[in-house]
C-alpha positions as semicolon CSV with decimal commas, in nm:
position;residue;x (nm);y (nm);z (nm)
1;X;0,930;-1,652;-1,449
2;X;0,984;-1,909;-1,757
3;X;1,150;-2,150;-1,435
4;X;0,807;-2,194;-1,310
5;X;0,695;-2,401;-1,573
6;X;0,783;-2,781;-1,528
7;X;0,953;-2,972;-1,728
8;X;0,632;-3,113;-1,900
9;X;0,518;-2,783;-1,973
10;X;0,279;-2,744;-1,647
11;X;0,230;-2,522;-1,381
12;X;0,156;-2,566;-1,003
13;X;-0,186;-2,421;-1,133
14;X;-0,381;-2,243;-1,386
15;X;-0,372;-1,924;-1,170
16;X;0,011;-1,955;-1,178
17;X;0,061;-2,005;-1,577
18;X;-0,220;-1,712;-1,621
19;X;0,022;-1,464;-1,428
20;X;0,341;-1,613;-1,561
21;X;0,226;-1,602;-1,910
22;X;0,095;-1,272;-1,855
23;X;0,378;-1,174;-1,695
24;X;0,648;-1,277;-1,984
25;X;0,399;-1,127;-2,226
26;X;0,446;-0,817;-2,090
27;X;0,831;-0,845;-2,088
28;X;0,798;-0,926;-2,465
29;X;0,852;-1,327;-2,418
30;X;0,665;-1,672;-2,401
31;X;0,718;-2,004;-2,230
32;X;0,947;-2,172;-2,289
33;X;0,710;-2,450;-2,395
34;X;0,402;-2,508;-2,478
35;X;0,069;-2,472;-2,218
36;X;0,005;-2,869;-2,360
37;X;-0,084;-2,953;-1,964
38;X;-0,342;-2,718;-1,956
39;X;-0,490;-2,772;-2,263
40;X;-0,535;-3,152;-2,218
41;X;-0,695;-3,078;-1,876
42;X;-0,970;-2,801;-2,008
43;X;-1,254;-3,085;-2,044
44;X;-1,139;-3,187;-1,667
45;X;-1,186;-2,838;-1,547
46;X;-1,497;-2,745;-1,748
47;X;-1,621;-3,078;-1,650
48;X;-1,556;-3,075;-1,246
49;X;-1,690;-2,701;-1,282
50;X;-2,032;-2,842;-1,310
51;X;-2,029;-3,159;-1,070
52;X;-1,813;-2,979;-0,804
53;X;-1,966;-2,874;-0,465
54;X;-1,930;-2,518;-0,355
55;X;-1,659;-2,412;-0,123
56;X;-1,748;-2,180;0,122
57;X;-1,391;-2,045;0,176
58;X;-1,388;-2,006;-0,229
59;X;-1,400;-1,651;-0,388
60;X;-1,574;-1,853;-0,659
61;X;-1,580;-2,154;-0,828
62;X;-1,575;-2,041;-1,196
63;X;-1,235;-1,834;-1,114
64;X;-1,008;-2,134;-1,270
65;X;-1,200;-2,187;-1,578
66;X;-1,198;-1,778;-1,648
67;X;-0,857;-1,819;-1,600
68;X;-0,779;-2,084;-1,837
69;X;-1,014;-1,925;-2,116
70;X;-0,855;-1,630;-2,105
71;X;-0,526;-1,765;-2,090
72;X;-0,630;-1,963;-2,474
73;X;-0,741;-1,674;-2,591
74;X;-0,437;-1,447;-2,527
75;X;-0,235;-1,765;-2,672
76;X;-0,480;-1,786;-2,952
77;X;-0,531;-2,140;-2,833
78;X;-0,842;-2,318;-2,981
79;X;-1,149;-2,404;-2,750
80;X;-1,512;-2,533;-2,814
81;X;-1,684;-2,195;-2,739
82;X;-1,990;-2,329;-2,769
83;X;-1,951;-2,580;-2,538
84;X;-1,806;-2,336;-2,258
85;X;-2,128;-2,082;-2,317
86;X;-2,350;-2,402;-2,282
87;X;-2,152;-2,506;-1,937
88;X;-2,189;-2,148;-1,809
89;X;-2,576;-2,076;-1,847
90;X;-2,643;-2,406;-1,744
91;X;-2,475;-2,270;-1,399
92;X;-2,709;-1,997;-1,421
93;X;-2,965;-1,977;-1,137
94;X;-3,311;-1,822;-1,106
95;X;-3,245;-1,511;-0,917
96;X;-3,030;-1,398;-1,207
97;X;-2,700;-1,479;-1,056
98;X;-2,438;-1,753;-1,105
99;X;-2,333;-2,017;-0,908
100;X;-2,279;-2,361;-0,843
101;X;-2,602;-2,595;-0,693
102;X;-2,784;-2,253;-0,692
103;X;-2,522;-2,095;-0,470
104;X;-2,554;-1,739;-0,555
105;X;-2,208;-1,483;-0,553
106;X;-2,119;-1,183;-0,726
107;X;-1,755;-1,335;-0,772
108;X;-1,892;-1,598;-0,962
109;X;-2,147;-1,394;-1,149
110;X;-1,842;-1,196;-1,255
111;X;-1,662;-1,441;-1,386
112;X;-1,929;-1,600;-1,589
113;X;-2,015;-1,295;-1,756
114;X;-1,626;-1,213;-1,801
115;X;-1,617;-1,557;-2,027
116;X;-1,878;-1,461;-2,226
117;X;-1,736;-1,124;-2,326
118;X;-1,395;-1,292;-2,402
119;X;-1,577;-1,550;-2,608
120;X;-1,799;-1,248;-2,769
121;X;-2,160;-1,355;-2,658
122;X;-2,239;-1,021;-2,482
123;X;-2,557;-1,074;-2,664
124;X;-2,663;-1,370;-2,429
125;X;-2,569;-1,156;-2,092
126;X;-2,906;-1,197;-1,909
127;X;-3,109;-0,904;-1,809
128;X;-3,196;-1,022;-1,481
129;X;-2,827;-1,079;-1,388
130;X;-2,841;-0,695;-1,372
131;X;-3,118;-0,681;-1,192
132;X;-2,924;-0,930;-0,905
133;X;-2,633;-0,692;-0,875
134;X;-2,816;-0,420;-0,861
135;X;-2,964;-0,608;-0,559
136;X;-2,623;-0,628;-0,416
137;X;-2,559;-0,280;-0,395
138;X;-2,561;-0,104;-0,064
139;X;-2,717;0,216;-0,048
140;X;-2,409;0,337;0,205
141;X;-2,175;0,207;-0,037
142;X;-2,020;-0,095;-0,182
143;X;-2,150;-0,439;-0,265
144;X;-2,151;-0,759;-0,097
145;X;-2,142;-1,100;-0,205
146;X;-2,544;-1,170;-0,212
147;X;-2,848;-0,970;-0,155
148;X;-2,870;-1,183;0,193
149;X;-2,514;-1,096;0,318
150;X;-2,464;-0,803;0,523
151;X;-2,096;-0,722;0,530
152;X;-1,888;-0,730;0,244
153;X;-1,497;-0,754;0,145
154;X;-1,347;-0,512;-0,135
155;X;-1,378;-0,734;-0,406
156;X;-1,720;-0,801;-0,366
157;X;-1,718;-0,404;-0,447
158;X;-1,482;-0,423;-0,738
159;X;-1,715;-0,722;-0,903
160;X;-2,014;-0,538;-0,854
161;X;-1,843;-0,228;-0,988
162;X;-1,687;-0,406;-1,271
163;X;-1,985;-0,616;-1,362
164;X;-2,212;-0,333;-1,377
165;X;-1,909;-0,157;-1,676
166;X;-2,023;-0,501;-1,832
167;X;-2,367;-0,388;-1,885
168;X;-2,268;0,034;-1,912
169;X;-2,424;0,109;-1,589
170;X;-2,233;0,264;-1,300
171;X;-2,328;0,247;-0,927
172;X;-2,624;0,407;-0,762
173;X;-2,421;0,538;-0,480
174;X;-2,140;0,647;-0,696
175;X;-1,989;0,893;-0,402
176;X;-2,064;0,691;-0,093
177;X;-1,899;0,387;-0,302
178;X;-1,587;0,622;-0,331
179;X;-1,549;0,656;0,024
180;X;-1,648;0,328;0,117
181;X;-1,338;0,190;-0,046
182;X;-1,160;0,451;0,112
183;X;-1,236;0,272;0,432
184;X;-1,011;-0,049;0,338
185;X;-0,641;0,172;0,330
186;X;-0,406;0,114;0,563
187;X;-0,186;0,402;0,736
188;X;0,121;0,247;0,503
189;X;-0,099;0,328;0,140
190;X;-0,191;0,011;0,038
191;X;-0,571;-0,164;0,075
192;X;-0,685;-0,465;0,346
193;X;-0,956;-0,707;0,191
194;X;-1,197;-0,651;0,497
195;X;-1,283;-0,312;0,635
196;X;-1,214;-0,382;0,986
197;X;-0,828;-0,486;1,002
198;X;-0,600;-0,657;0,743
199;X;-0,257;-0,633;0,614
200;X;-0,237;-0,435;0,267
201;X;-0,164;-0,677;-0,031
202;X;-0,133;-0,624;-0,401
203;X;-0,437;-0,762;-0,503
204;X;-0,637;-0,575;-0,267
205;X;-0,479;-0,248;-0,354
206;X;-0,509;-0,338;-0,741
207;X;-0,869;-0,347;-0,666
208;X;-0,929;-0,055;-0,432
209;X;-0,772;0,115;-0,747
210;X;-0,902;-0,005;-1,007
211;X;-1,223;0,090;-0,875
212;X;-1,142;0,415;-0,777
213;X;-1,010;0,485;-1,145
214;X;-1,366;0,312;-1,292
215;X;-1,575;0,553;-1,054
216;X;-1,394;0,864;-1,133
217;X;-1,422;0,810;-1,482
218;X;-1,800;0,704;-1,425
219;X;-1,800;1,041;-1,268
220;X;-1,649;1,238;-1,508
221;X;-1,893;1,104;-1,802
222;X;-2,203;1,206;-1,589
């Protein structure tokens, strides 16, 4: 893990130095130096977050920069909150979601609302973001991406799941949710990211699970 990081103290990417670092934290041990790359480039990303054009083939555009901030606060690495709160409701759009040039996704809204938790303004969460997801939720189960999209993957479900624990809500369709995500496992245990065919992988199976565990427990407090 600590041979991943170059010899100037970079990574490949953020999302690499988020799981290494979380990785060797786990294990009880750090970099072997220190994340100086990536905290010279946090105006770059916070600034390219806002001028950038939306990639279709992205999961979302504010992934990196949820990333990063988490990865500063876990290293107790100084940022100008303010500044990143400012950035992110200035990406908010009308409908309540979050996006880039009013490109509404649930990935996105996820991650913008993820930020603000870690940087403790759950008191500036907007009420009509609720009101979007809630819009994203499909009566047979699940979520998709945006109230105009009629198929979803599983992670749209586990960031509509997971951003509605933001707010203390739980689904609508708490049991048809359950076997929705049931749908996505493959013969061999693991999960598939679409519903129709797919090859298990970690993350998907970390998220068919994670939901699982968040619905039960919804369940259970009911």
């Amino acid at each position: 893990m600590q041979g991943l990081q170059h010899e100037d103290g970079d990574f490949d990417s953020v999302k690499v130095a988020y799981y290494v670092v979380k990785a060797l934290s786990c294990l009880g041990l750090k970099p072997l130096k220190p994340l100086t790359p990536i905290m010279r480039s946090f105006n770059l990303i916070l600034n390219g977050l806002v001028h950038s054009s939306t990639d279709v083939e992205a999961i979302s555009e504010i992934e990196t920069l949820h990333l990063t901030v988490e990865l500063f606060f876990d290293q107790k690495l100084s940022l100008d909150a303010d500044k990143v709160v400012k950035h992110l409701l200035s990406l908010k759009n009308s409908d309540g979601s979050f996006g880039v040039r009013r490109h509404s996704r649930i990935a996105s809204t996820y991650y913008a609302l993820g930020i603000l938790r870690i940087l403790n303004s759950d008191d500036q969460l907007p009420k009509d973001t609720l009101t979007w997801i809630r819009r994203c939720e499909v009566p047979s189960g699940g979520f998709v991406s945006s109230p105009d999209v009629s198929t979803g993957f599983l992670e749209d479900t586990y960031y509509g799941v997971k951003l509605l624990k933001i707010f203390n809500e739980t689904p609508k369709y708490l049991q048809e949710t359950l076997k929705y995500v049931a749908k996505f496992q493959n013969p061999n245990g693991g999960f598939r990211r679409s519903i129709f065919l797919g090859i298990s992988t970690l993350e998907s199976s970390f998220q068919a699970i994670s939901v699982i565990e968040t619905l039960l427990s919804s369940r259970k407090n009911q």
